[in-house]
N, C-alpha and C positions, 0 to 999 in steps of 0.2 A: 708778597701775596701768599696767601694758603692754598693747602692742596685744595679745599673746599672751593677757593674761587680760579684757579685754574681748569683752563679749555684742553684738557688730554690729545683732542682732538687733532690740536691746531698749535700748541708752543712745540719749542724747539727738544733737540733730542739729548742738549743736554740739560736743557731747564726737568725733562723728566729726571732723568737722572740726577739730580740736585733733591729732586720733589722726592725720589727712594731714599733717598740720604747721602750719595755721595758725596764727595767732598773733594774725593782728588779723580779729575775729570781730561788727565793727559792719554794720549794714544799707548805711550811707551810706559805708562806710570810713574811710579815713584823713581826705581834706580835709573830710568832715562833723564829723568831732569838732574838728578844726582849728579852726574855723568857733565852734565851740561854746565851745573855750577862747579865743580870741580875745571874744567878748562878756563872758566869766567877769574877763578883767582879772585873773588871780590876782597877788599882791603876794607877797611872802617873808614867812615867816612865819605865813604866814594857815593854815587847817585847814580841811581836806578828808575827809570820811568818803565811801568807795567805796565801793558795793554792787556783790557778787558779784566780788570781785578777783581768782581765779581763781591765776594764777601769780605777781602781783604786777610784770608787765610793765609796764601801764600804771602803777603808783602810782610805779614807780622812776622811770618815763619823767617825769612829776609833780615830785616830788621835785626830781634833776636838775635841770630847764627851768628853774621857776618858784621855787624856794626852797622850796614851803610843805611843812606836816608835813601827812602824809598817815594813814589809818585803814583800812586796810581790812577788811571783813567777808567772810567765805567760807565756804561751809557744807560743804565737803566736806572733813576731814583731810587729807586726799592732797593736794591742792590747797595747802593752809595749811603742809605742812610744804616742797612745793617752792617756794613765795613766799617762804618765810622762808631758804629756803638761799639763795636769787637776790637778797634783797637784802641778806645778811652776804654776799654775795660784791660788791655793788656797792657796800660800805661804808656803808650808810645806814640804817643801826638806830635812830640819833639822828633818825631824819626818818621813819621808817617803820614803822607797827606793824599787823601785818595777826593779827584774831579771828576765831578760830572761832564763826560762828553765823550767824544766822537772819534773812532779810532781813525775814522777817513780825514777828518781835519784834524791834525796832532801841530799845524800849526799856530793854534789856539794856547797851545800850551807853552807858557815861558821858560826862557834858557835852554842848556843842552847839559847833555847826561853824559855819564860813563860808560852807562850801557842801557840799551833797551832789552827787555822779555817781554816774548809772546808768546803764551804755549794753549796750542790747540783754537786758535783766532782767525790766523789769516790764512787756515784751508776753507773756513766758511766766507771765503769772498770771492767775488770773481776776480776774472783773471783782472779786468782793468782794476778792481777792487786793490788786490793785490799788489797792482802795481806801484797804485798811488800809495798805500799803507805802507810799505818797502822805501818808497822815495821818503817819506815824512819822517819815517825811522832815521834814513840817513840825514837828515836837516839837524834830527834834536840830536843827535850823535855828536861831542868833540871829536876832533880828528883821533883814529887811533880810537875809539870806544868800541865795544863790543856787543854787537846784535846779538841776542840767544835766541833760538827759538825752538820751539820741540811741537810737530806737526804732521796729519795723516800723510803716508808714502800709499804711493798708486803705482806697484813695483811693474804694471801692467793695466792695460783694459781701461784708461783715464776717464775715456768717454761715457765708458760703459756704468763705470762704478759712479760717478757721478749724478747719473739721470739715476738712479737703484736707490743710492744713498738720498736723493733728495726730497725721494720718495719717503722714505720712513725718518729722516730727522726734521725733516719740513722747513731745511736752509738748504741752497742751493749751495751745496757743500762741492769743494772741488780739489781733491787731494792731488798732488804733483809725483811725476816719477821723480828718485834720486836724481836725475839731471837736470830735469826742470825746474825744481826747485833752486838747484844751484845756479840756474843761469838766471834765474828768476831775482835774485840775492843780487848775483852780480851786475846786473841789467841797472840797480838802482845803488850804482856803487859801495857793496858791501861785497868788501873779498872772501869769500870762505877759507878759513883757517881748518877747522875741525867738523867733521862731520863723522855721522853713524844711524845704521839702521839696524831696525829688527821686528822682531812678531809686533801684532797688535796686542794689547793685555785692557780695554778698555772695560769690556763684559767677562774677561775670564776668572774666573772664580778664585783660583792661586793666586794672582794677582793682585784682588779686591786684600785677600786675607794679609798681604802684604803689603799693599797700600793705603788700606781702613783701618787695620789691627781686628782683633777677635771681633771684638763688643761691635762694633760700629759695622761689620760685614752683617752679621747675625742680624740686627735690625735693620739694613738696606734689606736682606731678603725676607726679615717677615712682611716690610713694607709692601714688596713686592708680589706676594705670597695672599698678603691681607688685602691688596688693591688693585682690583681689578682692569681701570684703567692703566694704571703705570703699569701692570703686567702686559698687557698688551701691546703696549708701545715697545717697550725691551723687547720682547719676543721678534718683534717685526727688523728692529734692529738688529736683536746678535744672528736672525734670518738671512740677512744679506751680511752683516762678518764673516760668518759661517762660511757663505756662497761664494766669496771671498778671498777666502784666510789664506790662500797663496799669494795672493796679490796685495791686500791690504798691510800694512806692517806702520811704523813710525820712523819719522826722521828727526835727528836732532843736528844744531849748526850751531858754528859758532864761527861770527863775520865779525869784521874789520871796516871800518867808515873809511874809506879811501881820499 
């Protein structure tokens, strides 16, 4: 879709975000996922199934780096058909196969992985959302594979920030304290290994310029700047980060299929 036929109103907070020009849409940013693939140790060859792949940025970036063959799932068409032109343009069809479907039914999907990622997915579920997502992770997992995941931390006020935030991304988004997340993991047999937190860098400016690089920050803000609705939306978001910013931070994990 174009910004022209987008409802500003009424999609999600990070479909705006995508509509300024973002591109890297994690809590903790760039060096948090960094951080994440770094524990992952991924080898060539090895297999990756990707919840909510979105454009197929990250699974090219994958791909690329590390060798391995990558799987993505996406549940929006639109989404699945620009993923699939972006990676026959980066020649990687042999390394990359991105599906239409359902991150709640991931039993759809055949075989079992190395590892699963999710970054920034399974705080926009509820809690049974979560749970069931978490269990089907562990299903497509060989024994011994690795869940990654990098996801909003609610270091406090769970309740509180949930009904706030649901309010301006317009998902009934529901971020976990550091414990809950981790029981939450282990509830659906994945042992945490590695974990870490820290600030949010979602909307922070430093961040963007670290994330985006020059060129690509500059034009998210004249986006921004030049468009009135998307400006509105953000505002109302980094509103409650802001209101927030003690409490809100990012968590990254990294689990073991038991």
């Amino acid at each position: 879709m174009t910004n022209a036929t987008l409802n500003f109103q009424t999609i999600s907070g990070h479909q705006v975000l995508a509509a300024a020009g973002k591109k890297y849409l994690r809590p903790g940013g760039r060096l948090a996922t960094e951080q994440l693939f770094q524990w992952a140790n991924f080898q060539p060859g090895e297999t990756v199934l990707e919840l909510a792949s979105s454009f197929g940025y990250s699974a090219i970036a994958l791909a690329k780096r590390y060798g391995v063959k990558v799987v993505g799932v996406e549940k929006n068409p639109d989404s699945v058909a620009r993923a699939r032109t972006n990676i026959h343009a980066a020649g990687l069809e042999n390394q990359i196969e991105i599906l239409e479907g359902d991150i709640l039914h991931l039993e759809a999907i055949p075989g079992k992985f190395d590892y699963v990622l999710a970054e920034a997915i399974i705080t926009m579920q509820s809690p049974a959302g979560k749970a069931k997502i978490l269990a089907g992770i562990h299903n497509k997992l060989k024994l011994g594979g690795k869940f990654l995941c990098h996801e909003l931390l609610a270091r406090d006020k769970e309740e509180q920030i949930r009904s706030e935030l649901a309010q301006v991304i317009r998902v009934n988004s529901t971020p976990l304290s550091e414990a809950n997340w981790i029981l939450a993991c282990e509830a659906a047999g994945l042992q945490v290994r590695k974990h870490q937190t820290g600030s949010m860098a979602l909307l922070n400016l430093g961040r963007m310029f670290q994330d985006e690089g020059i060129v690509n920050t500059v034009r998210i803000l004249g986006n921004i700047l030049t468009h009135q609705p998307i400006r509105k939306r953000l505002l109302e978001m980094r509103s409650v980060f802001q209101k927030y910013r003690n409490e809100l931070g990012y968590i990254i994990l990294c689990t073991v299929a038991q």
